[in-house]
C-alpha positions in Angstrom: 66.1 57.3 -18.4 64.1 58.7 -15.4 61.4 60.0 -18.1 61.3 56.2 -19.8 60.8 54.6 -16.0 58.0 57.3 -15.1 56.3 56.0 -18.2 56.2 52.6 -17.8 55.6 53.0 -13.6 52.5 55.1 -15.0 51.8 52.5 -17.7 51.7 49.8 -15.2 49.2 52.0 -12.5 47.2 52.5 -15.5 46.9 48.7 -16.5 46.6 47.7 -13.0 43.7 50.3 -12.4 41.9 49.1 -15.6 41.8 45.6 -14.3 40.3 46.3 -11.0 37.6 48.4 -13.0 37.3 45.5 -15.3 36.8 43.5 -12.2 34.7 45.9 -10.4 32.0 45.7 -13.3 31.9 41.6 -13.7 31.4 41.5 -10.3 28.4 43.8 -10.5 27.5 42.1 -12.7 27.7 39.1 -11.6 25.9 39.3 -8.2 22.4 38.8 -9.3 23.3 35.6 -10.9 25.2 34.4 -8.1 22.6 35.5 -5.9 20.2 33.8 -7.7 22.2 30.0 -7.3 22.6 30.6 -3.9 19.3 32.0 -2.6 16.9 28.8 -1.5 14.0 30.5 -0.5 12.6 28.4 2.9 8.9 29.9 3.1 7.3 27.1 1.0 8.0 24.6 4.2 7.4 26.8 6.9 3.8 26.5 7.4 1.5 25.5 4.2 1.4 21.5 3.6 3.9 21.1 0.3 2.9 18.8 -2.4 6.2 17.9 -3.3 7.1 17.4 -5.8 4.6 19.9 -7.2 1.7 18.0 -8.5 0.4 19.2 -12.3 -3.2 19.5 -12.2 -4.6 18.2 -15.9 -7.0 20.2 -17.9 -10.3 19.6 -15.9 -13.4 21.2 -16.9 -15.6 23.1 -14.8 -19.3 24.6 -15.3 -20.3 28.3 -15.1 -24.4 27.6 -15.7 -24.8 26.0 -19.0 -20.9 27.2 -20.6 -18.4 24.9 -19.8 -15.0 26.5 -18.3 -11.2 24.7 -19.1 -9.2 24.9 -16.1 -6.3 26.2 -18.7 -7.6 29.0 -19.5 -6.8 30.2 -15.7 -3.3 29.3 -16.7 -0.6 32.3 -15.8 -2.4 33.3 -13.1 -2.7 32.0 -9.8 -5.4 29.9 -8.3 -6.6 29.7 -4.4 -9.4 27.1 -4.6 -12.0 25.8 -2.1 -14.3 23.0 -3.1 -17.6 21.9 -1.6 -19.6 18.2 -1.8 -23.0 18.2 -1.4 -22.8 21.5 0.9 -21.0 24.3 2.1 -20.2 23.8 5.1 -19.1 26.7 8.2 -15.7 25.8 7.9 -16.0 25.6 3.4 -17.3 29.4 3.5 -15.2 30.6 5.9 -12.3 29.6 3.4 -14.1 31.1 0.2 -14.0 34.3 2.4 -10.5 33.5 3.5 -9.0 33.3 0.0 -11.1 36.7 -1.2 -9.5 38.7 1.4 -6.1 37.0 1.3 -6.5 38.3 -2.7 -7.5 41.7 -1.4 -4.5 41.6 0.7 -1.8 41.3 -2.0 -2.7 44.9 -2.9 -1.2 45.4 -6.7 -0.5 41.5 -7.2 -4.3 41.2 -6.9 -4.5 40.7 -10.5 -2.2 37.8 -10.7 -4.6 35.9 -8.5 -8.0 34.0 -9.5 -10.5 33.0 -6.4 -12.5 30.1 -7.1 -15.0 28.4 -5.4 -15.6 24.5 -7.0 -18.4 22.7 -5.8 -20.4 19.9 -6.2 -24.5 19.0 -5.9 -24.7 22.0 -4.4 -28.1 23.8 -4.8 -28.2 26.1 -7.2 -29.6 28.9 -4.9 -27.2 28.2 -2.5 -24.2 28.6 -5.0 -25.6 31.6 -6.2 -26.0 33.4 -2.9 -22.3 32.3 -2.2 -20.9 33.8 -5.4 -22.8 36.8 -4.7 -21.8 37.5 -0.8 -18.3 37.0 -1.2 -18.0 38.6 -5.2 -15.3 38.7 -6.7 -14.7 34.9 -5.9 -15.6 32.7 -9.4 -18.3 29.6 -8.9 -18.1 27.3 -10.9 -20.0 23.8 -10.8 -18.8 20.2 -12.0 -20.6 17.0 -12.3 -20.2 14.7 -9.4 -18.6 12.4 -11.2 -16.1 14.2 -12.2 -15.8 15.6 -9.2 -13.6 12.4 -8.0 -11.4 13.5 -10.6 -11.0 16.8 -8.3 -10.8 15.2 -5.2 -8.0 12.3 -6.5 -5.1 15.6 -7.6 -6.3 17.4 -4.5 -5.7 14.8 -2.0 -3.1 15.0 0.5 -0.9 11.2 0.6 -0.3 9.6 3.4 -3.1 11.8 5.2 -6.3 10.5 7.0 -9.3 11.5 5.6 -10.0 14.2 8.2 -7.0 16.2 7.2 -8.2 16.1 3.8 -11.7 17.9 4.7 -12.5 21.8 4.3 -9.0 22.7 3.0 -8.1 25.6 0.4 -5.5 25.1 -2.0 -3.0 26.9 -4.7 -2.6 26.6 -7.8 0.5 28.0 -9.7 0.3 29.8 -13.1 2.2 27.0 -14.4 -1.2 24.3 -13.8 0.6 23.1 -10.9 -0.9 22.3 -7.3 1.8 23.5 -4.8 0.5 23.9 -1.5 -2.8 23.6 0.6 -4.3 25.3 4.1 -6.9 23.1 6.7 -9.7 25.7 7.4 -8.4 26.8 10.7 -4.8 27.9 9.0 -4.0 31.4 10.0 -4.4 33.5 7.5 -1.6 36.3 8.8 0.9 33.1 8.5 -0.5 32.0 5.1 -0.3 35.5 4.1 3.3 35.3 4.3 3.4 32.3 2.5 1.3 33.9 -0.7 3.6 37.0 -0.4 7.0 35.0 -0.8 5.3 32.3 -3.2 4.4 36.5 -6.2 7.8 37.2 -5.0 10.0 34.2 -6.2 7.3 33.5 -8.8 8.9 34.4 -12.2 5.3 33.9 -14.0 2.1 35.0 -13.5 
């Protein structure tokens, strides 16, 4: 009788320890997915302005010399852009070398960012010195009148027209404007921003 109540005590400690392994692994399993639902990451509003909602930027063609450039083939990667009208102003190349170094600064994610500088009746010269001093960052021209097509999914709503003036902005891989900088944004701040934008991204 003993021997028949040892087994089924031991029985019962084995079934019982099963279950808490059996628990023990969903809820390792488990966690990331939880973690995921919960986690709302609160970088995007801490200091970039926030198109929201996130503003799909159509397939608009750009101008490298005489080949024309589709603004999807940049697609999966992501996109810091400064544009210039007419000229480049202090504040327009002090971005194109803002968004170069901000790309140096992402170290190994470096290749999941595309620099472009977009400009319009600029002289040719001048374009080409630009794209030349601050290399690796892409120039491409556009027509100015398609360059209203530019400046009407860039602009900021509900904005005055100086806020909407020497400003950078980012693309995601997805075609979708997301966020903008004014030229005197600090980069260390925006760097944050750029870091916690790869990190959440789950393309490009």
């Amino acid at each position: 009788m003993n021997e028949m109540s040892n087994s089924q005590s031991a029985d019962r400690k084995s079934v019982f320890w099963n279950r808490v392994q059996l628990i023990m692994i969903l809820v390792v399993f488990a966690a990331p997915i939880i973690g995921a639902f919960l986690y709302k990451p609160q970088s995007f509003s801490n200091y970039g302005d926030i198109y929201t909602p996130v503003r799909p930027v159509e397939n608009l063609l750009m101008q490298d010399g005489d080949a024309v450039v589709e603004l999807d083939s940049m697609r999966r990667q992501w996109i810091f852009l400064v544009t210039a009208n007419g000229n480049c102003t202090q504040a327009c190349e002090d971005n194109i070398l803002k968004i170069r170094q901000l790309r140096f600064m992402q170290n190994n994610n470096m290749g999941r960012i595309r620099t472009v500088f977009l400009h319009t009746q600029l002289l040719p010269q001048i374009a080409l010195d630009l794209a030349a001093k601050y290399s690796p960052v892409e120039s491409y021209s556009v027509p100015f009148n398609d360059f209203d097509e530019w400046t009407r999914v860039l602009k900021l709503e509900n904005e005055p027209p100086e806020a909407q003036q020497d400003r950078f902005y980012i693309i995601d891989p997805a075609g979708n404007l997301m966020m903008s900088y004014p030229a005197n944004a600090d980069p260390g701040m925006i760097k944050k921003d750029i870091k916690r934008l790869l990190k959440t991204s789950q393309i490009g």
